[in-house]
TILUM-167788 format. One record per residue: residue number from 1; chain; x negated, y, z negated of N, C-alpha, C in turn. Coordinates in nm, 3 decimals, padded with zeros to 5 digits. Example, Ala and Ser with C-alpha at 12.3 -4.5 7.8 and 13.67 -1.06 7.14 Angstrom:
# TILUM-167788
SITE   resi   chain        nX        nY        nZ       caX       caY       caZ        cX        cY        cZ
SITE      1       A   -01.319   -00.569   -00.780   -01.230   -00.450   -00.780   -01.320   -00.330   -00.780
SITE      2       A   -01.285   -00.225   -00.708   -01.367   -00.106   -00.714   -01.290    00.003   -00.787
This chain:
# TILUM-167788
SITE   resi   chain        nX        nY        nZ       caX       caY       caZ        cX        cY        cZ
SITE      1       A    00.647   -00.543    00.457    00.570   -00.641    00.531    00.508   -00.578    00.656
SITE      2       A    00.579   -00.476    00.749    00.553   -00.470    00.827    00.449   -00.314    00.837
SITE      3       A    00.452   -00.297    00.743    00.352   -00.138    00.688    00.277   -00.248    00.660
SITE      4       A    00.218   -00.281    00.596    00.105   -00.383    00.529    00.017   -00.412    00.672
SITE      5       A    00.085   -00.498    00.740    00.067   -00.611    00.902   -00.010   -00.450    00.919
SITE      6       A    00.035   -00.321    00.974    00.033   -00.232    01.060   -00.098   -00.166    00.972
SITE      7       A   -00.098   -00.174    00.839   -00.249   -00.135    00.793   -00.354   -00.239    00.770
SITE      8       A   -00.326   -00.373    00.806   -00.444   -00.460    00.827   -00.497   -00.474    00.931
SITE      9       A   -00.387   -00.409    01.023   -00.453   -00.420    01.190   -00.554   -00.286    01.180
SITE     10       A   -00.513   -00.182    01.103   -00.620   -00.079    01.109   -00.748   -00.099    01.057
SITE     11       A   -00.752   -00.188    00.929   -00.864   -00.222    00.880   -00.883   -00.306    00.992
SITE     12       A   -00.881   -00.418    01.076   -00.975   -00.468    01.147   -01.005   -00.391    01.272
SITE     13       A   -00.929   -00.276    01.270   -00.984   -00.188    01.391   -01.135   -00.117    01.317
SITE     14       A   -01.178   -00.143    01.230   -01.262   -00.080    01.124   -01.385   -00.190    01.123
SITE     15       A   -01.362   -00.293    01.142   -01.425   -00.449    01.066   -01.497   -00.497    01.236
SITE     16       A   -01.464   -00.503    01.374   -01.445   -00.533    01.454   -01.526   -00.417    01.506
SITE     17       A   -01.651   -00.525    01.611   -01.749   -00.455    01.689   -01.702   -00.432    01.854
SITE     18       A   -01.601   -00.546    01.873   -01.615   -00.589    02.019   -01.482   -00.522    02.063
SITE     19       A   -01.479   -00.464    02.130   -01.407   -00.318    02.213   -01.255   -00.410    02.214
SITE     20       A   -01.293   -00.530    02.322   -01.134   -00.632    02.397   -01.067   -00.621    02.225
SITE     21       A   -01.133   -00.667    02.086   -01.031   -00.731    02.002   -00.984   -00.613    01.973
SITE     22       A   -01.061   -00.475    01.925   -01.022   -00.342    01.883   -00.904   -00.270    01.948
SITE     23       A   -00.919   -00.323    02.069   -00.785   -00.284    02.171   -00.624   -00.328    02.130
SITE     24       A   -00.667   -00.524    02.145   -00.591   -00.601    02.066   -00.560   -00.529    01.937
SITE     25       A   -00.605   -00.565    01.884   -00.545   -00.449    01.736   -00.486   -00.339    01.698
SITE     26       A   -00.526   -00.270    01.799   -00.457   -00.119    01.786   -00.328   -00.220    01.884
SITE     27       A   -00.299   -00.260    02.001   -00.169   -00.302    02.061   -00.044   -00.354    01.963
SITE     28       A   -00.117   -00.451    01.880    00.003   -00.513    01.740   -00.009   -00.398    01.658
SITE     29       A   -00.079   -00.314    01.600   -00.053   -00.224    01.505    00.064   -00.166    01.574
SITE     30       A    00.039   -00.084    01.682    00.131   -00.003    01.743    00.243   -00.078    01.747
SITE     31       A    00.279   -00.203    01.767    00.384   -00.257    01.798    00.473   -00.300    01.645
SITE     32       A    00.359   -00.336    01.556    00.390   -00.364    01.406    00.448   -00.229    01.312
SITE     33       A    00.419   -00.064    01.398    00.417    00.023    01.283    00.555    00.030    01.375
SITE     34       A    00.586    00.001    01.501    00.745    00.091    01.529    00.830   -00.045    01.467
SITE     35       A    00.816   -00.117    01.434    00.905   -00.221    01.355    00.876   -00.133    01.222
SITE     36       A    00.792   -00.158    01.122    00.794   -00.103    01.007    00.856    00.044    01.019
SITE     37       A    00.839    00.177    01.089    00.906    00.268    01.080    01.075    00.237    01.129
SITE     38       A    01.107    00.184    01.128    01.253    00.111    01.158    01.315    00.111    01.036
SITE     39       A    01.248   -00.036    01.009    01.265   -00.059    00.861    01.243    00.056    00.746
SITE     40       A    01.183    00.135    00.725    01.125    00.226    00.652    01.239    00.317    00.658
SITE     41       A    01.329    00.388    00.744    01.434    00.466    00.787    01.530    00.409    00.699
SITE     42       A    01.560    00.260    00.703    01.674    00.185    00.674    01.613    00.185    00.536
SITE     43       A    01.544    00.123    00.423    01.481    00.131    00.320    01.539    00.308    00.272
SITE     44       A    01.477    00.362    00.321    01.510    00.535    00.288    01.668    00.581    00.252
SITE     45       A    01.711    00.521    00.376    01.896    00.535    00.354    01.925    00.502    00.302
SITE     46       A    01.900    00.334    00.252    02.004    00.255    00.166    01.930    00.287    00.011
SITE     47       A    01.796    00.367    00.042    01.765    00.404   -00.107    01.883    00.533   -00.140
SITE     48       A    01.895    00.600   -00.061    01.979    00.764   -00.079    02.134    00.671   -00.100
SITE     49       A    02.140    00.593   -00.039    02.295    00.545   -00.067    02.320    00.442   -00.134
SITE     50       A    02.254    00.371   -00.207    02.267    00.285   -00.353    02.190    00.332   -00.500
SITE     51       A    02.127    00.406   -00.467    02.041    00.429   -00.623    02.020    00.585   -00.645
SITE     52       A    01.980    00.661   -00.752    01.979    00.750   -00.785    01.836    00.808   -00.743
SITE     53       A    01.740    00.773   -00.705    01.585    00.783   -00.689    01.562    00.873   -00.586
SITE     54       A    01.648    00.949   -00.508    01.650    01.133   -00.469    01.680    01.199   -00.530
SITE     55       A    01.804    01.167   -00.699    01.786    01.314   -00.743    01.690    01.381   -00.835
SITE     56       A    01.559    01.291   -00.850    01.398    01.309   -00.904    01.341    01.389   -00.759
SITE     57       A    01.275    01.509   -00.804    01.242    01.591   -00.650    01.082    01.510   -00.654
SITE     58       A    01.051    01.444   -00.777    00.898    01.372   -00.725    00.914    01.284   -00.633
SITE     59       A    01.016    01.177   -00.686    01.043    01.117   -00.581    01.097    01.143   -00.433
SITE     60       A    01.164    01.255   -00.396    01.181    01.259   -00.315    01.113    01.274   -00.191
SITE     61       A    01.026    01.424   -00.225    00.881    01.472   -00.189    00.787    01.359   -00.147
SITE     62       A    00.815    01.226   -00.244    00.672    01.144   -00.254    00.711    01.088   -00.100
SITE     63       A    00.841    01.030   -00.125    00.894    00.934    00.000    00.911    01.019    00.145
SITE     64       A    00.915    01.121    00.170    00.919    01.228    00.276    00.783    01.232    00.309
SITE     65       A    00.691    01.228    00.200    00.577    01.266    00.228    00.484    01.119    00.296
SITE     66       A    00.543    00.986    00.249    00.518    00.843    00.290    00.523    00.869    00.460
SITE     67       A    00.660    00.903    00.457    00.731    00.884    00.620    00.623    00.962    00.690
SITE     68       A    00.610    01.088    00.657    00.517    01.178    00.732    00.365    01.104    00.724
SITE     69       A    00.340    01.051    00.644    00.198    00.994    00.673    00.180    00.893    00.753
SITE     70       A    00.279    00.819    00.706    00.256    00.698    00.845    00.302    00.727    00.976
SITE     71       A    00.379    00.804    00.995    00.429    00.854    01.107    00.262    00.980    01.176
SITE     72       A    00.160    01.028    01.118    00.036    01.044    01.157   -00.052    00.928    01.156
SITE     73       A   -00.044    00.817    01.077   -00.089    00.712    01.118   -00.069    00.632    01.237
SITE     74       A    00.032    00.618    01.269    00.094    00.564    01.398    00.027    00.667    01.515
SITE     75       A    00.019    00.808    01.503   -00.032    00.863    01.610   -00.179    00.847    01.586
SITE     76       A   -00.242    00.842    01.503   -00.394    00.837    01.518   -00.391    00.704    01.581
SITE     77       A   -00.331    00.577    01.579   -00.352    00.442    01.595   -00.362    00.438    01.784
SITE     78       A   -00.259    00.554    01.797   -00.243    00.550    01.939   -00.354    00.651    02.017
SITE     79       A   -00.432    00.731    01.909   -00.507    00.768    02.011   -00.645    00.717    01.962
SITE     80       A   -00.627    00.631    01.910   -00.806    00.539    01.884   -00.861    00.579    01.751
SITE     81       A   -00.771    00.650    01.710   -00.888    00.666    01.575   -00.835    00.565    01.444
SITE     82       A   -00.912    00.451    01.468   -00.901    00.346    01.358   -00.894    00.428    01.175
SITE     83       A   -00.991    00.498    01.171   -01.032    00.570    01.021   -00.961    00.624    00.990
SITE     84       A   -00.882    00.713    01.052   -00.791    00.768    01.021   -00.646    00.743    01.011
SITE     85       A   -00.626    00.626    01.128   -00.508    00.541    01.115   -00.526    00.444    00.973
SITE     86       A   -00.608    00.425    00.877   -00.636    00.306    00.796   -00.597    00.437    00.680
SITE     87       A   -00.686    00.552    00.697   -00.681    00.653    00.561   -00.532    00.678    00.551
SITE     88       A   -00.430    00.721    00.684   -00.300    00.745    00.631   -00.212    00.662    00.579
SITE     89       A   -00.214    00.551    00.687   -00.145    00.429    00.597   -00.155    00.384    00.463
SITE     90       A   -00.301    00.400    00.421   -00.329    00.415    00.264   -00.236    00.485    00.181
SITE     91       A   -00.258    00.632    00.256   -00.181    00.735    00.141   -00.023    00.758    00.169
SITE     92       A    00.033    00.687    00.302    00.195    00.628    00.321    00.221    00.487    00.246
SITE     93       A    00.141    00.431    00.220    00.133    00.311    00.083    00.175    00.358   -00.069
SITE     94       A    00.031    00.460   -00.138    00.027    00.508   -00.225    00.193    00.556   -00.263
SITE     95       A    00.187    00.660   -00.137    00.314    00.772   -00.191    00.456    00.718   -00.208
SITE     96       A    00.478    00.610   -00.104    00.603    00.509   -00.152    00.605    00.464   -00.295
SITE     97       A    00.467    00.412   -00.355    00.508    00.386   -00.471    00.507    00.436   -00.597
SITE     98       A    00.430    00.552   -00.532    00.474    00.712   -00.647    00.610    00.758   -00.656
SITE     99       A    00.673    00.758   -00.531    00.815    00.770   -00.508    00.874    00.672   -00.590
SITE    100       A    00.917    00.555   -00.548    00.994    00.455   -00.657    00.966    00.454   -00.765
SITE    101       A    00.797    00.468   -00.849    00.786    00.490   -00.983    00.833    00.573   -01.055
SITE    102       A    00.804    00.720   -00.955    00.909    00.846   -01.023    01.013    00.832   -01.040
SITE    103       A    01.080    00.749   -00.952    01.186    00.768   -00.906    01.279    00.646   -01.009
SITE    104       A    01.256    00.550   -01.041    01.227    00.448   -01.182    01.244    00.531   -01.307
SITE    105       A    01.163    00.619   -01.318    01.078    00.650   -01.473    01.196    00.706   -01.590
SITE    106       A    01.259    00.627   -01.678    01.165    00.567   -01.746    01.201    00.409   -01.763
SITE    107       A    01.295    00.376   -01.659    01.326    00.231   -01.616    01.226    00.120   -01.545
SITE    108       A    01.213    00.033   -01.554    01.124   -00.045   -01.500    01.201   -00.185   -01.373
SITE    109       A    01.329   -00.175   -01.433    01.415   -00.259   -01.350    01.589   -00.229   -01.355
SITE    110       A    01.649   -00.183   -01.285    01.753   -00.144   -01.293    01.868   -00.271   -01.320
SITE    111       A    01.925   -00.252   -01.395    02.037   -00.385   -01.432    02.154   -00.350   -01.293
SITE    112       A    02.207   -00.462   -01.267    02.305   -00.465   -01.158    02.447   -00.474   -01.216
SITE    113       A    02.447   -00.537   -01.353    02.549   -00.528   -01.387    02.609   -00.411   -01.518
SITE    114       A    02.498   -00.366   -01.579    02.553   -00.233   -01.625    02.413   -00.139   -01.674
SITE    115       A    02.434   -00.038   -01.596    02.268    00.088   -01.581    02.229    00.091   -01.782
SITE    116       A    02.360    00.074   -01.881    02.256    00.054   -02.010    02.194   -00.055   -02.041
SITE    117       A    02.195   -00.162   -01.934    02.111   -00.298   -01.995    02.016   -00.269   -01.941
SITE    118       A    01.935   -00.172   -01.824    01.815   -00.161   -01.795    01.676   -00.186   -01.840
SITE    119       A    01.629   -00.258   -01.774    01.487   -00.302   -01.888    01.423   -00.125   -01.848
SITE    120       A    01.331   -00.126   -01.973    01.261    00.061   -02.015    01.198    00.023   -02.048
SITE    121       A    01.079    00.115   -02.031    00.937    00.110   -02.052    00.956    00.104   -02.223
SITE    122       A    01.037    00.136   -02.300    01.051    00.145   -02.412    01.081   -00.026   -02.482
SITE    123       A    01.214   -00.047   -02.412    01.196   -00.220   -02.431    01.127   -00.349   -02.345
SITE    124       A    01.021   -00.274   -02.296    00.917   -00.359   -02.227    00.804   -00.384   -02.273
SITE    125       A    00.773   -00.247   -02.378    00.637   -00.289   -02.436    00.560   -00.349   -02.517
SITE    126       A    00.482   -00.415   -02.550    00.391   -00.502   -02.647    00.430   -00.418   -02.735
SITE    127       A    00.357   -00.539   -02.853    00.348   -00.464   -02.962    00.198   -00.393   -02.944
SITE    128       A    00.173   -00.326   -03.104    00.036   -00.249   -03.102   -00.097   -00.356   -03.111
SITE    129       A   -00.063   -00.495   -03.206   -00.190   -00.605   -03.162   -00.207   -00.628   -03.036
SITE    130       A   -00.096   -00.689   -02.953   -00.074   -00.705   -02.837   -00.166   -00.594   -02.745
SITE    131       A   -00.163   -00.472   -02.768   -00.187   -00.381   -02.659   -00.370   -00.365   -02.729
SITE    132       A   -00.382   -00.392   -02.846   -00.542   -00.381   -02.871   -00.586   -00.469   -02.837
SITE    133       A   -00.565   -00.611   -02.840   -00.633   -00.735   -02.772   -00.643   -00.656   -02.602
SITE    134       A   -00.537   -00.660   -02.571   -00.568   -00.648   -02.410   -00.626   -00.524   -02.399
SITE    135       A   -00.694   -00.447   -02.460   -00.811   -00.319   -02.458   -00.876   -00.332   -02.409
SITE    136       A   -00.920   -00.468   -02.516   -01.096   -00.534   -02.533   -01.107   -00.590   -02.452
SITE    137       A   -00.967   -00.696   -02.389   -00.963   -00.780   -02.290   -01.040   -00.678   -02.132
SITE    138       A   -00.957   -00.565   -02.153   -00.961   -00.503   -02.047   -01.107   -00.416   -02.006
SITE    139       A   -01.158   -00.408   -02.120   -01.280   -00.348   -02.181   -01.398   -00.399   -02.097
SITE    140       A   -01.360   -00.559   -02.108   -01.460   -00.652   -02.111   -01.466   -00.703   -01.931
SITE    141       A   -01.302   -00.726   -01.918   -01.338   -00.768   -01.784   -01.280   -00.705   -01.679
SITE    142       A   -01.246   -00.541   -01.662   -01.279   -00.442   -01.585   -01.367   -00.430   -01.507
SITE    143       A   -01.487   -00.370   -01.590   -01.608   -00.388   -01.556   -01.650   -00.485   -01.442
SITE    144       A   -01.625   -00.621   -01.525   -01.634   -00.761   -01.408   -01.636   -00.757   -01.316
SITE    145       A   -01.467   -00.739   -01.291   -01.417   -00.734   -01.143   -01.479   -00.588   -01.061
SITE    146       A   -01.505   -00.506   -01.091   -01.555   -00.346   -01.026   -01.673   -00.353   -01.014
SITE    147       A   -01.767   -00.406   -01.063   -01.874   -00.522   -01.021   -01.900   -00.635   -00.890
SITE    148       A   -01.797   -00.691   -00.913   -01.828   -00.794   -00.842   -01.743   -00.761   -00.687
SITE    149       A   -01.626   -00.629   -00.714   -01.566   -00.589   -00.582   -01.709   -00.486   -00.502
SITE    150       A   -01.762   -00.406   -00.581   -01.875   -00.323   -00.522   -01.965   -00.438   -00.473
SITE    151       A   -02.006   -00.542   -00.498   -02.091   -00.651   -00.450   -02.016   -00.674   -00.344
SITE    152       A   -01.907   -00.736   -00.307   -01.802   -00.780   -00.207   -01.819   -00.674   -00.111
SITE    153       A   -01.792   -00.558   -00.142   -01.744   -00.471    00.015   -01.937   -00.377    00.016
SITE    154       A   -02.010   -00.444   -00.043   -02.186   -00.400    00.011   -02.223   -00.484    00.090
SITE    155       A   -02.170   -00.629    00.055   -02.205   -00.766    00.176   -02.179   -00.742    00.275
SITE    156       A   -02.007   -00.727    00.280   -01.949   -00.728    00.428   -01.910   -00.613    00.450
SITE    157       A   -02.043   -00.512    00.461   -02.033   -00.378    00.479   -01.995   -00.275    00.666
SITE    158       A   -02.069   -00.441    00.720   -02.097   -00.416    00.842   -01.989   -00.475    00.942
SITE    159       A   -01.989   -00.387    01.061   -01.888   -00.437    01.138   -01.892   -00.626    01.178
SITE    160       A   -01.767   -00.697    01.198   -01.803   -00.807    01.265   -01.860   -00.864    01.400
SITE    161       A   -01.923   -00.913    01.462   -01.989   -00.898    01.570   -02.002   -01.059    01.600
SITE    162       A   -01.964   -01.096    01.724   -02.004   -01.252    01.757   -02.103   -01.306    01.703
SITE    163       A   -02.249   -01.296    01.772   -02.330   -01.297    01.643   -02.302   -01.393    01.518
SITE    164       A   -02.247   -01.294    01.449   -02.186   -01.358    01.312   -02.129   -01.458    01.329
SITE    165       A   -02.020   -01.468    01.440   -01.965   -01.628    01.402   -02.063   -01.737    01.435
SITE    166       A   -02.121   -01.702    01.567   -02.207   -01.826    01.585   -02.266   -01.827    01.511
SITE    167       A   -02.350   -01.807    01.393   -02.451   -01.801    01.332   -02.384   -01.913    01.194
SITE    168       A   -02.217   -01.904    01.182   -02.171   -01.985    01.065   -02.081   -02.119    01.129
SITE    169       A   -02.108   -02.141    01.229   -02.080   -02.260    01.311   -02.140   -02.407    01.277
């Protein structure tokens, strides 16, 4: 939650023309990423001390490599650079969940009450109709949405600016 909060404040340090809110923003980011790096420490430990998902070196690497990114995110945030505070948090996003996926693989949900009832990518999957319908499905409305997101972020390409609100008043 609190990685998320700490990379939406970067995107509106990105979105945001007027200096006072950009300030504001970077102040809760900064204040939102030393809560999330808290949490993130504790997440890390109780991953090393309940589950097996360090002795995969992808995973391990991935999640070392999370900490280290947001932990350069947090410093770009503090010295003004929005773009770069938004790009690391991205790739301290990404790499967490490269980490747990590796770190998963080839489990999809770990059973609590005994590691062979684990749901597996093996007893998770469709059948072969199943997975050709959703091809075509996917075929068809891929496209759609990658369409209509490139339309979305060409509109509101531009920073926000007062202006703008008065204008939808």
């Amino acid at each position: 939650l609190f990685v998320f909060l700490f990379h939406g404040t970067a995107f509106l340090t990105l979105r945001l023309a007027k200096t006072s809110l950009i300030l504001r923003c970077q102040e809760v980011a900064l204040k939102t990423g030393a809560i999330a790096a808290i949490f993130f420490v504790l997440c890390m430990a109780m991953t090393l001390t309940y589950t097996d998902l360090f002795t995969k070196p992808v995973a391990a690497v991935a999640l070392v490599g999370a900490a280290l990114f947001f932990i350069m995110a947090m410093l770009s945030m503090k010295l003004g650079k929005g773009k770069a505070s938004f790009l690391l948090s991205s790739a301290a996003i990404v790499a967490t969940t490269v980490a747990f996926f590796a770190g998963l693989f080839p489990r999809l949900m770990v059973s609590s009450l005994n590691p062979a009832w684990s749901l597996t990518i093996t007893n998770a999957s469709s059948s072969p109709y199943t997975l050709s319908v959703m091809t075509v499905a996917a075929g068809i409305f891929v496209p759609i949405v990658l369409i209509y997101q490139s339309w979305s972020y060409y509109i509101f390409r531009k920073r926000v600016t007062a202006k703008d609100a008065e204008e939808h008043y």
